[in-house]
N, C-alpha and C positions, 0 to 999 in steps of 0.2 A: 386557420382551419378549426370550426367545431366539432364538435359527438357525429352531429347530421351529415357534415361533409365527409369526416372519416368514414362512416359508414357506405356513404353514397363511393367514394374511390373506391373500397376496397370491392364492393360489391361488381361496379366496374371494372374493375381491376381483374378478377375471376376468382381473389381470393376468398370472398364471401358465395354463397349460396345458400346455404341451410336458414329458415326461418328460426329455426330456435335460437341459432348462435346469432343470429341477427337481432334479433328481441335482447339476448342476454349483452350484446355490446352496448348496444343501444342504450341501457341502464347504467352503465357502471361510469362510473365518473373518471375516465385513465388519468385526469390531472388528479387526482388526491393519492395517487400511485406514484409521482414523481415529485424530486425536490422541488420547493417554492420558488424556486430559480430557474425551472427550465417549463414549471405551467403554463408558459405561451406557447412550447412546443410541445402541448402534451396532445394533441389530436394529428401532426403531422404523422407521417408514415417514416418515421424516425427511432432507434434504439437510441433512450437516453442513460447515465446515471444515475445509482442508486445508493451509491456507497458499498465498502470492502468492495471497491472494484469491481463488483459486478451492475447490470442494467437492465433495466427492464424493455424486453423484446417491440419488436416495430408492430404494430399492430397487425401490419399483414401475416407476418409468419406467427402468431398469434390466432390469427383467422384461421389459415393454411395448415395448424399443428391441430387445431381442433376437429375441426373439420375432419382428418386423417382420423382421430381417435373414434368421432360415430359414437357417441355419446348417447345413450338411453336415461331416460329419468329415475329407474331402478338400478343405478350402476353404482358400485362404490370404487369410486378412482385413487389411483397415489398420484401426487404430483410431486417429485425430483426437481427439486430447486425452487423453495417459494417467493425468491426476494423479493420482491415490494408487496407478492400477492395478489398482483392484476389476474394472472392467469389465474389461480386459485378461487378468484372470485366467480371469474365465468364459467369454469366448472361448477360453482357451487349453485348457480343460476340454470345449469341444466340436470343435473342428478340429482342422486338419495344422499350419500354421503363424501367427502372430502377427506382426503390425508394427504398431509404434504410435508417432505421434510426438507429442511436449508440447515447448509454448514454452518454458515454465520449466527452466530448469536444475537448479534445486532439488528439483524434485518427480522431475523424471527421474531423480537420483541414488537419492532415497529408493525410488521404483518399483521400478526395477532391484535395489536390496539388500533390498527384501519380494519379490520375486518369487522371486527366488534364494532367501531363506531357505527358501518358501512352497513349493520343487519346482518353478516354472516355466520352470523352463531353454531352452526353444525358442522364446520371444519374444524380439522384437528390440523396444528400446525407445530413439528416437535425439531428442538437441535438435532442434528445426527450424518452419519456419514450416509447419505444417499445412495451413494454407489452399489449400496450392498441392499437397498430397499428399505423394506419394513416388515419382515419376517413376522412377527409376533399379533399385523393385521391382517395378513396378508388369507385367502388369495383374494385378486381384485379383477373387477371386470376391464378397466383400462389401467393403464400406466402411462403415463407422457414424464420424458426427462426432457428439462428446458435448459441445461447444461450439455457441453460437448465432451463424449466418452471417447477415448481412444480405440476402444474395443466396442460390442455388443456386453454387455454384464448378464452370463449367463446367468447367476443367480437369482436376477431382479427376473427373468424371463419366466424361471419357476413360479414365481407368486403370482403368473397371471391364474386365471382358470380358463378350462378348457373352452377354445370361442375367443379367450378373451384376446387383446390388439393394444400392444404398445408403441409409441411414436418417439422417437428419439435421433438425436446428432452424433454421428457417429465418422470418427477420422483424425485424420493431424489436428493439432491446436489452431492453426489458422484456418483451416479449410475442412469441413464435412461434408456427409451426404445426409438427408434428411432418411431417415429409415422405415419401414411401417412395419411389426411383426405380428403375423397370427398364430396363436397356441391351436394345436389340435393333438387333443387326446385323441389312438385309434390302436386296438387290440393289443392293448397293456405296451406300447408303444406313446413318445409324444413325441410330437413336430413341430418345428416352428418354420411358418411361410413368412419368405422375407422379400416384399419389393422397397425398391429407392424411388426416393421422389425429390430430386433435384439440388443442385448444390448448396450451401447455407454454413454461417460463423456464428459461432455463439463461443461464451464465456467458457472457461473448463469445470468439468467436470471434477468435486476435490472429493476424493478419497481413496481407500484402498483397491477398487475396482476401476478406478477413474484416473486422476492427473497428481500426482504430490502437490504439495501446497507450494512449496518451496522452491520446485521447479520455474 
């Protein structure tokens, strides 16, 4: 399968709709996002390896988490967990600015020198424990965590702004529910509106708000 077939399934599939996210996949090269061992499986609808154990997501639920987040061009997003940087690029294909923080040191190095190669010079991509956000950027028009949280991390929920909608996994280690949340400010009161959208497994979520490492 190529770029054009992937597109063509997922669009298919119901995962895709939005033209913009559709123009932005359509650009980005998912094989230069995965080891040179698995580039023949880099357009299937498959999660592969990326090293420190974690991988990079199937392209659908990639579609499917964007999609949920409703992305504007003026938005400044955090992205929670950049490993290889796939998804950090299609953000950076549809907004103003990117922040994105990964545990791994490893993969943060390698992100940042695909990114750069790849043109995406205006994200910020830093070490750090996720789970707790980005306090010192913060607040942000979306938030998407591509790690799975035991919890909701009410923390990270403060730094949306008022309006703003984060997408996140949320559940046991093996099994989540994919979550959607909207902040709303209303008479020196805040709310957050919380629908599910379907079941999903992703990698955990390591920090103090999230999974121990060691576990």
């Amino acid at each position: 399968m190529n770029r054009e077939a992937m597109i063509d399934f997922l669009k298919n599939s119901g995962y895709l709709s939005s033209p913009e996210i559709v123009r932005a996949m359509s650009r980005i090269p998912r094989h230069e996002f995965v080891d040179p061992a698995f580039s023949h499986q880099a357009y299937k609808d498959t999660r592969l390896p990326i090293g420190c154990e974690q991988t990079i997501s199937k392209p659908s639920t990639v579609a499917f988490m964007t999609e949920l987040l409703d992305v504007k061009p003026n938005h400044r997003i955090l992205e929670i967990g950049s490993g290889s940087g796939y998804q950090t690029a299609i953000l950076s294909e549809l907004c103003r600015k990117v922040y994105s923080v990964e545990w791994h040191m490893q993969l943060v190095r390698q992100a940042k020198d695909r990114l750069l190669r790849l043109g995406y010079s205006t994200t910020r991509i830093e070490q750090g424990d996720g789970s707790q956000g980005w306090p010192s950027a913060a607040p942000f028009d979306r938030i998407i965590i591509t790690a799975g949280a035991p919890d909701i991390p009410e923390t990270v929920c403060y730094q949306l702004v008022n309006g703003g909608i984060m997408v996140l996994p949320v559940g046991a280690r093996d099994a989540q529910k994919m979550i959607k949340i909207q902040r709303t400010d209303c008479d020196n009161d805040v709310y957050f509106d919380i629908t599910y959208h379907g079941d999903c497994e992703f990698v955990d979520l390591i920090g103090r708000l999230g999974w121990t490492e060691s576990a």
